[in-house]
Every structure is written in C-alpha cells, then in structure tokens.
N, C-alpha and C positions, 0 to 999 in steps of 0.2 A: 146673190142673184135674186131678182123678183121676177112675177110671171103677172099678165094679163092676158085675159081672153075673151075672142069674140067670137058671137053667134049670127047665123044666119041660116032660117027656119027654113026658105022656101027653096031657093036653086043654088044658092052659094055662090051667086054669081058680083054681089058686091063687095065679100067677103075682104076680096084681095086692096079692092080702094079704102075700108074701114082700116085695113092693117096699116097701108099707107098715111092715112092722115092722122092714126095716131101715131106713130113714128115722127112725121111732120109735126103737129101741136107739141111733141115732148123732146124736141130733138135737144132742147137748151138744158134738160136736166139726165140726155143719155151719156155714159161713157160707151159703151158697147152694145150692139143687138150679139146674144150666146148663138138664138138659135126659134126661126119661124116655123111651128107645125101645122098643116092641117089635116084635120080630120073631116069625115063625114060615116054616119050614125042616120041611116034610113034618109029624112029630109032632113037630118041638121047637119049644118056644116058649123066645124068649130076650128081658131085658128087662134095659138097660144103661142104667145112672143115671149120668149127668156129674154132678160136682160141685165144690164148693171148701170145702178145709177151714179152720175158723177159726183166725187165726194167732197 
C-alpha cells in the first residue's frame, strides 16, 4: 500500500477537486483506491488517499 496526501489551509473547499485530479493524472499506474480520509485540524483540511499501485 502507498499513501498521499493533500492540504488545504483556508475552507477545504477544493480539497475534494485536488483528490480528484490526482486520481485522474495517476489513474494509468492505479490498481486500487484502499480508502479516501478527510480530515480537518482548526483551518486545515487534509485528505489522504490509500492505494495500490499496479504491478
């Protein structure tokens, strides 16, 4: 499994299109998404994608 993750300081409100587009630019080296979190931490919002890459 690997993890990436994004930030966003002010409303969290692009959060969800950042997770998308990376999904999208990586989709040719995904075998699976595990598992999408978000979090949010006063103003930050953070959003950490499990995955597995194809072998």
């Amino acid at each position: 499994m690997k993890y990436v993750s994004m930030v966003d300081h002010y409303d969290g409100s692009t959060l969800e299109e950042q997770v998308n587009g990376w999904i999208v630019e990586n989709q040719d080296i995904l075998s699976e998404i595990m598992d999408i979190e978000y979090t949010q931490i006063g103003n930050t919002y953070l959003a950490t994608i499990t995955y597995q890459e194809k072998e």
